[in-house]
CHARMM-style PDB file with segment names, atoms N, HN, CA, C and O in Angstrom:
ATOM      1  N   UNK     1      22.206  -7.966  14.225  1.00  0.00      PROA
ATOM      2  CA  UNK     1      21.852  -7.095  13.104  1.00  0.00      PROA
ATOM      3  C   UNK     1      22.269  -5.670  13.479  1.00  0.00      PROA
ATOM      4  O   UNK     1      21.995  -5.118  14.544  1.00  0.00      PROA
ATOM      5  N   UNK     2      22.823  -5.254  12.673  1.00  0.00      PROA
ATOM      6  HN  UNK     2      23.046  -5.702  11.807  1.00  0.00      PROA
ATOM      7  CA  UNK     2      23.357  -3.452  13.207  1.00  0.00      PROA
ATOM      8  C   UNK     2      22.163  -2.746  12.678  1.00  0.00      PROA
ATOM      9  O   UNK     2      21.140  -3.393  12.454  1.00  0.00      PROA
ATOM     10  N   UNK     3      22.224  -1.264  12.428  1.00  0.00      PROA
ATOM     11  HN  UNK     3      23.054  -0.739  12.611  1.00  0.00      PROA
ATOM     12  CA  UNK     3      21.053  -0.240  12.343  1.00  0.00      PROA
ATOM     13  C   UNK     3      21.530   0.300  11.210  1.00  0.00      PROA
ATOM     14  O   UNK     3      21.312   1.509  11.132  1.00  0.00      PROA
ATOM     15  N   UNK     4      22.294  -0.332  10.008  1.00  0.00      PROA
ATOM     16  HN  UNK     4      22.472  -1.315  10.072  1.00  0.00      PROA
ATOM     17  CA  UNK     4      21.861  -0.494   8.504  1.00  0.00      PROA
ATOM     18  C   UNK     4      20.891  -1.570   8.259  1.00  0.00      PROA
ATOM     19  O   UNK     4      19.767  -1.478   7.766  1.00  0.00      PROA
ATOM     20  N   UNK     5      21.614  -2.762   8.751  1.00  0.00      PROA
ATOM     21  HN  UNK     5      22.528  -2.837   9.151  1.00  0.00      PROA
ATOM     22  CA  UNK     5      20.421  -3.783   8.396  1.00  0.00      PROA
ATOM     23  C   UNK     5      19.294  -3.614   8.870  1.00  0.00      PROA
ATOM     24  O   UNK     5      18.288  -3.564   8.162  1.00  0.00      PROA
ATOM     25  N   UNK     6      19.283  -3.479  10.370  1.00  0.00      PROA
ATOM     26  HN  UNK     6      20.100  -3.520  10.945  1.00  0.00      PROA
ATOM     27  CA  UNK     6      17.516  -3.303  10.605  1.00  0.00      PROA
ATOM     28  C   UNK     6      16.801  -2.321   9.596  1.00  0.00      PROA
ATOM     29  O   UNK     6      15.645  -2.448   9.193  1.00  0.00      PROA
ATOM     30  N   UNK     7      17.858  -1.128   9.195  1.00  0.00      PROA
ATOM     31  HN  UNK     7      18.797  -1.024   9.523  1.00  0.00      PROA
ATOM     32  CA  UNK     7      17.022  -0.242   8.615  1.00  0.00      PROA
ATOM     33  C   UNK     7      16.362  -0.421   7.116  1.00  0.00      PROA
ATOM     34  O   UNK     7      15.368   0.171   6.696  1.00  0.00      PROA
ATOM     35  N   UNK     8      17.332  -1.584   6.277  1.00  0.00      PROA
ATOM     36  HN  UNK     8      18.139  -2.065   6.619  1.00  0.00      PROA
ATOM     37  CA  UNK     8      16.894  -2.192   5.191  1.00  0.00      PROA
ATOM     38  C   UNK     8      15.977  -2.968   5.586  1.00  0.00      PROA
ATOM     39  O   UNK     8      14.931  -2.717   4.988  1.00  0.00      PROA
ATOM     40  N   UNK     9      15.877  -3.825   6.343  1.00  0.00      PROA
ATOM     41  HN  UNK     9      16.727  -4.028   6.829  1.00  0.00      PROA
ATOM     42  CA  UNK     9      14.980  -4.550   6.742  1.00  0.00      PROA
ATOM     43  C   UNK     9      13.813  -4.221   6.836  1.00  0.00      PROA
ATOM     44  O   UNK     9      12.887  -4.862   6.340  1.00  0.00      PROA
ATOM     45  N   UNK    10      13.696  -3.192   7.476  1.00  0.00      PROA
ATOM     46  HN  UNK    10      14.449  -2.670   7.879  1.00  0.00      PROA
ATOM     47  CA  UNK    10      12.355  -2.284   7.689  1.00  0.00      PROA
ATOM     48  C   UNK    10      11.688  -1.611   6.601  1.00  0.00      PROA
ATOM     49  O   UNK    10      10.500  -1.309   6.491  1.00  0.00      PROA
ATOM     50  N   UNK    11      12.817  -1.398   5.689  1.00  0.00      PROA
ATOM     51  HN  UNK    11      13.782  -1.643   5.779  1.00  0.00      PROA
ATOM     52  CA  UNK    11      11.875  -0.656   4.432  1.00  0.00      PROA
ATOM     53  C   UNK    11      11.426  -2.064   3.507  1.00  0.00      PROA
ATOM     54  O   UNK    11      10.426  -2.044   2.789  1.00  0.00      PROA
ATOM     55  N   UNK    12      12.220  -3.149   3.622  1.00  0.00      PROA
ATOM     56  HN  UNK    12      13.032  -3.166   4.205  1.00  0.00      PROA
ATOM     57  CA  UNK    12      12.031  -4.329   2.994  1.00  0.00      PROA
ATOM     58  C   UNK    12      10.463  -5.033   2.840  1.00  0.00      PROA
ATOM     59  O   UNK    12       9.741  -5.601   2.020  1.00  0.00      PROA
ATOM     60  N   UNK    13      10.509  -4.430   4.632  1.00  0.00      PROA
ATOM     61  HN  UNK    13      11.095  -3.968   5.298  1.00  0.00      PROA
ATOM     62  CA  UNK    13       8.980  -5.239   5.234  1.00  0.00      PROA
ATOM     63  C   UNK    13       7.829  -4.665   4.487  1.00  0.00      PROA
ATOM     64  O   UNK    13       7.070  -5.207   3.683  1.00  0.00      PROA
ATOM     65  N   UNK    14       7.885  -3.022   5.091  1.00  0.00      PROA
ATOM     66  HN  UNK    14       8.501  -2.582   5.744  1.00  0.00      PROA
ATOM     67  CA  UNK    14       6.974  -2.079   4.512  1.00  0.00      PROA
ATOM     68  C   UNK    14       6.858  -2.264   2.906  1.00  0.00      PROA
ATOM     69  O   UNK    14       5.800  -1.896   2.395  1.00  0.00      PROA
ATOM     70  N   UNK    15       7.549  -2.635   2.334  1.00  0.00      PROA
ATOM     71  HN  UNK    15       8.409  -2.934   2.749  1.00  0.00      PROA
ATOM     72  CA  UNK    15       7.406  -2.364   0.773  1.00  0.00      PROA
ATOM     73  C   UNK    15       7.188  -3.733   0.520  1.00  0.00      PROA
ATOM     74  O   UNK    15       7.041  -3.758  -0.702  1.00  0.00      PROA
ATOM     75  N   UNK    16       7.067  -4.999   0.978  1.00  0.00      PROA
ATOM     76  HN  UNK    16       7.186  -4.979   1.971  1.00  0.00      PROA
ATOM     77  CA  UNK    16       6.210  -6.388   1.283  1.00  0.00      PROA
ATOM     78  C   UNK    16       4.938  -6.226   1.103  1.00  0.00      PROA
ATOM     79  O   UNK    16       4.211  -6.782   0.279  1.00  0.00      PROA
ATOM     80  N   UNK    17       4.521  -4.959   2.396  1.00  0.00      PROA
ATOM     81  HN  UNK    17       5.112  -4.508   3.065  1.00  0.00      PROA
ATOM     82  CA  UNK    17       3.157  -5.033   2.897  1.00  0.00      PROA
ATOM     83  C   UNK    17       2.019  -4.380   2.006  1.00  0.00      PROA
ATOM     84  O   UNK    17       0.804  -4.538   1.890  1.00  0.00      PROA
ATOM     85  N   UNK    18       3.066  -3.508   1.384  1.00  0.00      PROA
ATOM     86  HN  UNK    18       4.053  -3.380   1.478  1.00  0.00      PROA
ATOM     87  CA  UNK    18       2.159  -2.156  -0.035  1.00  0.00      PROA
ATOM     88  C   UNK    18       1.919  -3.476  -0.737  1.00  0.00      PROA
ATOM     89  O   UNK    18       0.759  -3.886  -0.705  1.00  0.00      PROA
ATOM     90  N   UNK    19       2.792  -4.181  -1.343  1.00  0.00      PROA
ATOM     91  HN  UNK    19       3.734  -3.848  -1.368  1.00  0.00      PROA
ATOM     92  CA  UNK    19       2.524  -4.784  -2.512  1.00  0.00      PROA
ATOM     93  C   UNK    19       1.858  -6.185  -1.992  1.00  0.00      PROA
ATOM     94  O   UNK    19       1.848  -7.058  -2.860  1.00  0.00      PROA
ATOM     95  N   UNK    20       1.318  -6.542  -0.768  1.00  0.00      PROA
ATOM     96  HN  UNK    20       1.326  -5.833  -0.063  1.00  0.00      PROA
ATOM     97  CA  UNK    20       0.204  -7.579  -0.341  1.00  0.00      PROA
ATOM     98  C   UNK    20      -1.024  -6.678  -0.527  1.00  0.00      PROA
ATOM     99  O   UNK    20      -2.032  -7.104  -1.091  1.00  0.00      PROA
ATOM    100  N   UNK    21      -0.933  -5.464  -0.062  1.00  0.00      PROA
ATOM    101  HN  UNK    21      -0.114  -5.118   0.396  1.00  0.00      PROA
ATOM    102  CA  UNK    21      -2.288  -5.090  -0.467  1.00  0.00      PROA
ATOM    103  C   UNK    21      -2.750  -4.271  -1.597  1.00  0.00      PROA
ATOM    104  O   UNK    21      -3.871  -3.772  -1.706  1.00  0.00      PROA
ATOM    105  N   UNK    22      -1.513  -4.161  -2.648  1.00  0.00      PROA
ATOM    106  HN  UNK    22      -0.604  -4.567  -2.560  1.00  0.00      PROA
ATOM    107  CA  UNK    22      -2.551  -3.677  -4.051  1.00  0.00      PROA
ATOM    108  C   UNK    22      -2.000  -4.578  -4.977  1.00  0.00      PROA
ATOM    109  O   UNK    22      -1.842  -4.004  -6.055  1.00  0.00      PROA
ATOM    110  N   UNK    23      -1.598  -5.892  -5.007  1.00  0.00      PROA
ATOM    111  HN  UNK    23      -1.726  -6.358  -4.132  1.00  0.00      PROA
ATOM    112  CA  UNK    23      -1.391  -6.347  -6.251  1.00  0.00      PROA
ATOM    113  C   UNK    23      -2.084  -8.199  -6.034  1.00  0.00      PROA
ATOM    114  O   UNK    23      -2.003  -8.978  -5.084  1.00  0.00      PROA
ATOM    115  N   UNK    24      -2.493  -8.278  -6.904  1.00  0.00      PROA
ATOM    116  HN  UNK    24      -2.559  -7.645  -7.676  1.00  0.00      PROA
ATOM    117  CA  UNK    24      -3.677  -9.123  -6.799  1.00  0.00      PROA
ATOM    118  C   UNK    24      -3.846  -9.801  -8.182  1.00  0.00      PROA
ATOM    119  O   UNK    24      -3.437  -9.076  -9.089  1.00  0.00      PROA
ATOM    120  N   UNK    25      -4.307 -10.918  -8.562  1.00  0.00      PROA
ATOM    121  HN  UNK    25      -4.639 -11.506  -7.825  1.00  0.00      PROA
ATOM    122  CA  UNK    25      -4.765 -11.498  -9.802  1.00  0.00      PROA
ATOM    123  C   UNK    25      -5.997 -11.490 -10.131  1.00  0.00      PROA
ATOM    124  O   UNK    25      -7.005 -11.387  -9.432  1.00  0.00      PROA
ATOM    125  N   UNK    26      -5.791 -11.666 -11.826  1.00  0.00      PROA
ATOM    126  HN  UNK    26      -4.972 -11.749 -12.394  1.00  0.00      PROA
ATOM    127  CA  UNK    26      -6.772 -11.091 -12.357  1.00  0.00      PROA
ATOM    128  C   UNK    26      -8.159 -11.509 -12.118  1.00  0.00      PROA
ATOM    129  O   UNK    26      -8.351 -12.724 -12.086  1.00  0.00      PROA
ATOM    130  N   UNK    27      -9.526 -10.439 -11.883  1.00  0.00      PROA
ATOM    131  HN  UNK    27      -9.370  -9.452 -11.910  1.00  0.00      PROA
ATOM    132  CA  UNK    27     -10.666 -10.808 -11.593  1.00  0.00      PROA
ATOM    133  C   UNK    27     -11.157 -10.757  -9.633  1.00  0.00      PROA
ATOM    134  O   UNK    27     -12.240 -10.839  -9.052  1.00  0.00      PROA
ATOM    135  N   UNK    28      -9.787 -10.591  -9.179  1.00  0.00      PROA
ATOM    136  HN  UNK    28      -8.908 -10.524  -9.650  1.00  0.00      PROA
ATOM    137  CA  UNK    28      -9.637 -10.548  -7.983  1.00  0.00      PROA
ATOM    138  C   UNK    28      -9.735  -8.789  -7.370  1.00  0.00      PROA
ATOM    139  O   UNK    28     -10.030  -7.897  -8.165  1.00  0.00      PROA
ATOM    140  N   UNK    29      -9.500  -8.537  -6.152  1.00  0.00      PROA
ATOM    141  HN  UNK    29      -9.260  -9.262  -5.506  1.00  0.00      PROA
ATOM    142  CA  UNK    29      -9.928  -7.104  -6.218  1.00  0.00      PROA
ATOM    143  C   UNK    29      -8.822  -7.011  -4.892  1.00  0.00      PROA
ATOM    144  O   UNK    29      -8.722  -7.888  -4.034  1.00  0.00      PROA
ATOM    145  N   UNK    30      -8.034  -5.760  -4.933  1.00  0.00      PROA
ATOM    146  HN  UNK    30      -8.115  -5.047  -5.630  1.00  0.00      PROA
ATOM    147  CA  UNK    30      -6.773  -5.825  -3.889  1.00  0.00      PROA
ATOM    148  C   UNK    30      -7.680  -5.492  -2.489  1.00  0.00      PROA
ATOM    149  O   UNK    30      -8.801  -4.999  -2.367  1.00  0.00      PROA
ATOM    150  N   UNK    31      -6.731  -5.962  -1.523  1.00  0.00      PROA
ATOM    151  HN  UNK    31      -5.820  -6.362  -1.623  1.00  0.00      PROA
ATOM    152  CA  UNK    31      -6.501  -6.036   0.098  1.00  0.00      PROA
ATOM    153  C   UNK    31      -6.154  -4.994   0.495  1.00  0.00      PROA
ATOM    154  O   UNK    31      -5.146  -4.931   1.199  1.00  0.00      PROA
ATOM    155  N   UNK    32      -6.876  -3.863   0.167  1.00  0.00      PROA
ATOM    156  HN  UNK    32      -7.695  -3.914  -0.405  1.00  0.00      PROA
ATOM    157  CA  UNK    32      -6.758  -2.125   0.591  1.00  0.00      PROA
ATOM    158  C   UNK    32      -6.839  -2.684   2.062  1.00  0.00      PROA
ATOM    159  O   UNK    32      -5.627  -2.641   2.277  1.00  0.00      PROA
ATOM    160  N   UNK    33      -7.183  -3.004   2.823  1.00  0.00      PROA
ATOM    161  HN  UNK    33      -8.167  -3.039   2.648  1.00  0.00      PROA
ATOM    162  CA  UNK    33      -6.957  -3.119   4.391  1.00  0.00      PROA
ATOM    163  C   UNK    33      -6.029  -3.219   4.425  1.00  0.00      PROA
ATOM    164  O   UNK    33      -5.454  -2.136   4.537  1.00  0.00      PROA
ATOM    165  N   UNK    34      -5.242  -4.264   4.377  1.00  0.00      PROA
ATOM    166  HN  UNK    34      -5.708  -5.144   4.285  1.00  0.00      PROA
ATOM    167  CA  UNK    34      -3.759  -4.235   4.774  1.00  0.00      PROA
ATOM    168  C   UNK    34      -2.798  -3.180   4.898  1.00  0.00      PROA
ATOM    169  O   UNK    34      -1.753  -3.274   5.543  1.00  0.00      PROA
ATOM    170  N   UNK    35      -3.178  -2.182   4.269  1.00  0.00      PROA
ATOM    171  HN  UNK    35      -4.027  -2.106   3.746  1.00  0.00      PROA
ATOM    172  CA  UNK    35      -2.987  -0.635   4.448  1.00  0.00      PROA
ATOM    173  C   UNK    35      -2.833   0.364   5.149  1.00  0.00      PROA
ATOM    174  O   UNK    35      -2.058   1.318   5.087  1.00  0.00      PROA
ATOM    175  N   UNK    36      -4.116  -0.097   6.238  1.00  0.00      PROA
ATOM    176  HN  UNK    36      -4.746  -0.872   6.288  1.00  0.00      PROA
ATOM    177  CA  UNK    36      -3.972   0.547   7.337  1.00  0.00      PROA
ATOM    178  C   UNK    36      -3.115   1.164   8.110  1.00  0.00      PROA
ATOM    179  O   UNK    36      -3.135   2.275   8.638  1.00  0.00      PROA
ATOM    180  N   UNK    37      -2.173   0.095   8.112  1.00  0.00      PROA
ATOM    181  HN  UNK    37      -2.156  -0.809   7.684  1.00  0.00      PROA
ATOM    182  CA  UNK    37      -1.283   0.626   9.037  1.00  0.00      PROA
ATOM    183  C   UNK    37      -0.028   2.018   8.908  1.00  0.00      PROA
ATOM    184  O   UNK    37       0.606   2.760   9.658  1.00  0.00      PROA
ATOM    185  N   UNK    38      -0.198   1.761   7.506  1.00  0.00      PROA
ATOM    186  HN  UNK    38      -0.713   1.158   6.897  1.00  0.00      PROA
ATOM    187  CA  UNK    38       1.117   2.141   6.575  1.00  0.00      PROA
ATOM    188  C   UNK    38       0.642   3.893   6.109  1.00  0.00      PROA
ATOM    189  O   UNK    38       1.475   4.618   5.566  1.00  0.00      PROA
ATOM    190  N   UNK    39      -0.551   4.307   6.366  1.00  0.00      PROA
ATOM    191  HN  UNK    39      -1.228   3.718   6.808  1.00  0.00      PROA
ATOM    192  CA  UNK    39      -1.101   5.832   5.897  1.00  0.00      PROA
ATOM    193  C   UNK    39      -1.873   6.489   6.907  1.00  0.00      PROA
ATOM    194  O   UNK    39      -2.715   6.035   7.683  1.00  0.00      PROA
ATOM    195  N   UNK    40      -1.451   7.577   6.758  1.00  0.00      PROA
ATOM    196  HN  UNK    40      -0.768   7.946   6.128  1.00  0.00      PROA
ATOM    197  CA  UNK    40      -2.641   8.356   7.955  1.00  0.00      PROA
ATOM    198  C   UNK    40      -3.835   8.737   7.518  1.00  0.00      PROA
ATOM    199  O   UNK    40      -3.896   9.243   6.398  1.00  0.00      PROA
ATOM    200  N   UNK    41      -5.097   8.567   8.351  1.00  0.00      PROA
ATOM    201  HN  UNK    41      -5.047   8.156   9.261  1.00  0.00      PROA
ATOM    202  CA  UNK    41      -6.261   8.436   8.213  1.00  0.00      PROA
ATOM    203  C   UNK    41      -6.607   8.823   6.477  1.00  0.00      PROA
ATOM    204  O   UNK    41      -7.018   8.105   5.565  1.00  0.00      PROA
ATOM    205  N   UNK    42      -6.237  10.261   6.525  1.00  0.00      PROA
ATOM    206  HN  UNK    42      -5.904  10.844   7.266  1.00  0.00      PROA
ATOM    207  CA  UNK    42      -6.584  11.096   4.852  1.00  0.00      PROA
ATOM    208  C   UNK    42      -5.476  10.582   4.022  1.00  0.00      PROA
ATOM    209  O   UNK    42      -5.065  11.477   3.283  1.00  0.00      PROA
ATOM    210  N   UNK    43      -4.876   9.525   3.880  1.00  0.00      PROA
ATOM    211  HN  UNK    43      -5.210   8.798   4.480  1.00  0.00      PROA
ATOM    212  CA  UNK    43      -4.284   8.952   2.607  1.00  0.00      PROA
ATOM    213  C   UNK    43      -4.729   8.696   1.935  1.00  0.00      PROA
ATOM    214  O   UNK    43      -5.872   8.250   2.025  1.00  0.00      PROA
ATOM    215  N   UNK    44      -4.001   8.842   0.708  1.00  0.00      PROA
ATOM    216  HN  UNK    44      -3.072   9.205   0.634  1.00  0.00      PROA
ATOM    217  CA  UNK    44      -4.666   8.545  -0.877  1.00  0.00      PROA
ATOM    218  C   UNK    44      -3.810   7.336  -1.649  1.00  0.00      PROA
ATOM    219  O   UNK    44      -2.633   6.987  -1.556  1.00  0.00      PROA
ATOM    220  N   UNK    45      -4.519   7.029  -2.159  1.00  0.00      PROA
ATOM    221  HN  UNK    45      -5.475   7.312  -2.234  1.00  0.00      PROA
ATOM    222  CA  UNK    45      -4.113   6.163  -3.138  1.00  0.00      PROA
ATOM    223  C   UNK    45      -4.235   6.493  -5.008  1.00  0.00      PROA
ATOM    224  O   UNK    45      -5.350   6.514  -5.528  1.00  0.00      PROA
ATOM    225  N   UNK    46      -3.407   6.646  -5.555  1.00  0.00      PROA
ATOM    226  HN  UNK    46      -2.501   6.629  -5.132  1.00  0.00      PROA
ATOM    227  CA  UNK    46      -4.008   7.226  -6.964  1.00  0.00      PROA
ATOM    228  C   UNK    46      -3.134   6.423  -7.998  1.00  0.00      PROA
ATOM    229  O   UNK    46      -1.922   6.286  -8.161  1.00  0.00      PROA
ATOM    230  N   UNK    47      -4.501   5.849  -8.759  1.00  0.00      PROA
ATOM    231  HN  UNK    47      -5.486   5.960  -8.627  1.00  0.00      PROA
ATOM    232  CA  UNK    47      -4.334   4.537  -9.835  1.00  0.00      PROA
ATOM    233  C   UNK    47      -3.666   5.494 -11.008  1.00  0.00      PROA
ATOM    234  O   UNK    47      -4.325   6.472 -11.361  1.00  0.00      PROA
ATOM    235  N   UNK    48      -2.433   5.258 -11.599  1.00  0.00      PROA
ATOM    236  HN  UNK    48      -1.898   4.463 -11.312  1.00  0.00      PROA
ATOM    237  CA  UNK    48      -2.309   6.511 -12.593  1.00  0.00      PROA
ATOM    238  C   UNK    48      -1.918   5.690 -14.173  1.00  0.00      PROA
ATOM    239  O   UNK    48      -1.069   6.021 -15.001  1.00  0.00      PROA
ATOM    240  N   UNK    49      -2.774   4.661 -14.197  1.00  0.00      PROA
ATOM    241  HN  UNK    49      -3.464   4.392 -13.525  1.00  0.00      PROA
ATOM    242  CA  UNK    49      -2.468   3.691 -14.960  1.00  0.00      PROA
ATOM    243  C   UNK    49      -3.582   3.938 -16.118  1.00  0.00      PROA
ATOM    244  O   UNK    49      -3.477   3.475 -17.254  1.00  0.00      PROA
ATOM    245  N   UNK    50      -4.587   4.681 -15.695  1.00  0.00      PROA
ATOM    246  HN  UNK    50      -4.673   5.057 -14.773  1.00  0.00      PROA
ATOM    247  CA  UNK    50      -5.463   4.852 -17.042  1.00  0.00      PROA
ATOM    248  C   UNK    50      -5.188   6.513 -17.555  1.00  0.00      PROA
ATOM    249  O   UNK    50      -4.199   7.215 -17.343  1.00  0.00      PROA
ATOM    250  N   UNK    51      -6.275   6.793 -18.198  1.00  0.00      PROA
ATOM    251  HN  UNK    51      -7.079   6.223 -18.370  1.00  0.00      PROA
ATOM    252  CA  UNK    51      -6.144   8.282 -19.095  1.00  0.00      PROA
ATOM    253  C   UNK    51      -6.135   9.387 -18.383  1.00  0.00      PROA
ATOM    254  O   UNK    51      -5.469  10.415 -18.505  1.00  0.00      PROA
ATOM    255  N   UNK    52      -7.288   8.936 -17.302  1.00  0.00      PROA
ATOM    256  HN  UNK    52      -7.829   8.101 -17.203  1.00  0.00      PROA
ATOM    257  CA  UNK    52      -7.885   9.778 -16.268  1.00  0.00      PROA
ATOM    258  C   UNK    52      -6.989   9.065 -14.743  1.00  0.00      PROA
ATOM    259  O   UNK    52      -7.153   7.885 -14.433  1.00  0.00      PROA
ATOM    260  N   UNK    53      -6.331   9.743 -14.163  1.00  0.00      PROA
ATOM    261  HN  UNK    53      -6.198  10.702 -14.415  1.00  0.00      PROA
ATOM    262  CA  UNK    53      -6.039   8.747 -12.999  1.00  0.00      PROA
ATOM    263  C   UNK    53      -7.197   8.685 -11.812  1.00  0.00      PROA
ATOM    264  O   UNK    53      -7.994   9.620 -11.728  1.00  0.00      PROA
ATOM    265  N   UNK    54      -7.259   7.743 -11.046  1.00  0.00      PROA
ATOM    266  HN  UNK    54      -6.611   6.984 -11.114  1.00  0.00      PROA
ATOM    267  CA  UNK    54      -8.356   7.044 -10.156  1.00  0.00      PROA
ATOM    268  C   UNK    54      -8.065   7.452  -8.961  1.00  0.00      PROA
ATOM    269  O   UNK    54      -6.896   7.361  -8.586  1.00  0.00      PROA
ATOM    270  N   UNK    55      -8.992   7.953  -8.161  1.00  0.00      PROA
ATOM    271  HN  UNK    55      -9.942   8.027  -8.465  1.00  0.00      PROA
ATOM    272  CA  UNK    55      -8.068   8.640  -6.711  1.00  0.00      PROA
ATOM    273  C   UNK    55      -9.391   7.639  -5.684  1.00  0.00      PROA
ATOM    274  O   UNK    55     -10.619   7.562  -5.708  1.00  0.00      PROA
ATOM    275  N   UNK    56      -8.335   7.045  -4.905  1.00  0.00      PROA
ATOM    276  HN  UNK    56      -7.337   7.107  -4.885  1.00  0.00      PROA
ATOM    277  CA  UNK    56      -9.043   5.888  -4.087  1.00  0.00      PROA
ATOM    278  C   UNK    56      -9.048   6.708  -2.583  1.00  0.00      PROA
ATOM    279  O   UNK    56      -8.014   6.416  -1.982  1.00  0.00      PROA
ATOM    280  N   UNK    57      -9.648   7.365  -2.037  1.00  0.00      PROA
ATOM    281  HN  UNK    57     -10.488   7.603  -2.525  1.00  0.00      PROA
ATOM    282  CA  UNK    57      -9.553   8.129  -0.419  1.00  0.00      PROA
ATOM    283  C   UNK    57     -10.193   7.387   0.003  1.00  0.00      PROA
ATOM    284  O   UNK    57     -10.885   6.572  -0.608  1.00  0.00      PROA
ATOM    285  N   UNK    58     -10.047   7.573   1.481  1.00  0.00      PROA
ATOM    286  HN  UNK    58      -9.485   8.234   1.977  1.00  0.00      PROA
ATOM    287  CA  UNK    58     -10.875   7.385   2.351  1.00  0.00      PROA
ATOM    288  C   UNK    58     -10.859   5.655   3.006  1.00  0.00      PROA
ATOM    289  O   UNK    58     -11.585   5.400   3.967  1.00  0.00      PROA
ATOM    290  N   UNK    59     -10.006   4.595   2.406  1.00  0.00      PROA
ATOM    291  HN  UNK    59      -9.417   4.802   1.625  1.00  0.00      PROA
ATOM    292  CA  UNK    59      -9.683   3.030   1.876  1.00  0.00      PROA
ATOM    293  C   UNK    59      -9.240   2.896   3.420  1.00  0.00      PROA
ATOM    294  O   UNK    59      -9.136   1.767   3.900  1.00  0.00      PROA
ATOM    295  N   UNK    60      -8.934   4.236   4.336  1.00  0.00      PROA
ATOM    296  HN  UNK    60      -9.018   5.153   3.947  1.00  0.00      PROA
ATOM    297  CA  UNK    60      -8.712   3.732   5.586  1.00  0.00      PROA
ATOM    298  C   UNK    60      -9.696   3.387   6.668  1.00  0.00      PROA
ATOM    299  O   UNK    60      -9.611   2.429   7.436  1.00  0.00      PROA
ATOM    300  N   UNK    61     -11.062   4.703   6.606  1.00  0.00      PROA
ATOM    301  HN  UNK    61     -11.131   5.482   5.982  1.00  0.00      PROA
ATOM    302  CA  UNK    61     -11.686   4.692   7.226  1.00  0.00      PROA
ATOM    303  C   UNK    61     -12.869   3.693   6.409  1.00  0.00      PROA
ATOM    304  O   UNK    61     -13.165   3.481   5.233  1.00  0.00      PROA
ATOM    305  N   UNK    62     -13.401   3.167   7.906  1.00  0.00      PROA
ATOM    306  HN  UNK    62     -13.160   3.338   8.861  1.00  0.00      PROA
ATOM    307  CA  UNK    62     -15.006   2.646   7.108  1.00  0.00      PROA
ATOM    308  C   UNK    62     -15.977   3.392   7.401  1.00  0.00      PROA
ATOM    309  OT1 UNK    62     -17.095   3.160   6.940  1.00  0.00      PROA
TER     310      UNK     62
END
């Protein structure tokens, strides 16, 4: 593998791992852990899908 592919590869993975932990079926509630790894401590998450958007902090620490 040369260091284009690894480098697609790598964003491939990471953008795998976002969408294991916020997309989920209905009635179900997303895998904000899986997250962890991917944000530093004060990351945000912001739902911008309703009127008001939803600001999820803190989803790293317990």
């Amino acid at each position: 593998m040369n260091v284009y592919e690894a480098e697609i590869w790598e964003v491939d993975r990471v953008t795998k791992m976002v969408y294991s932990g916020i997309c989920f079926k209905e009635g179900d509630k997303p895998k904000l852990h899986k997250l962890k790894r991917l944000f530093i401590p004060d990351g945000r998450l912001i739902n911008n899908n309703d009127e008001e958007p939803l600001l999820t902090g803190g989803i790293i620490q317990k």
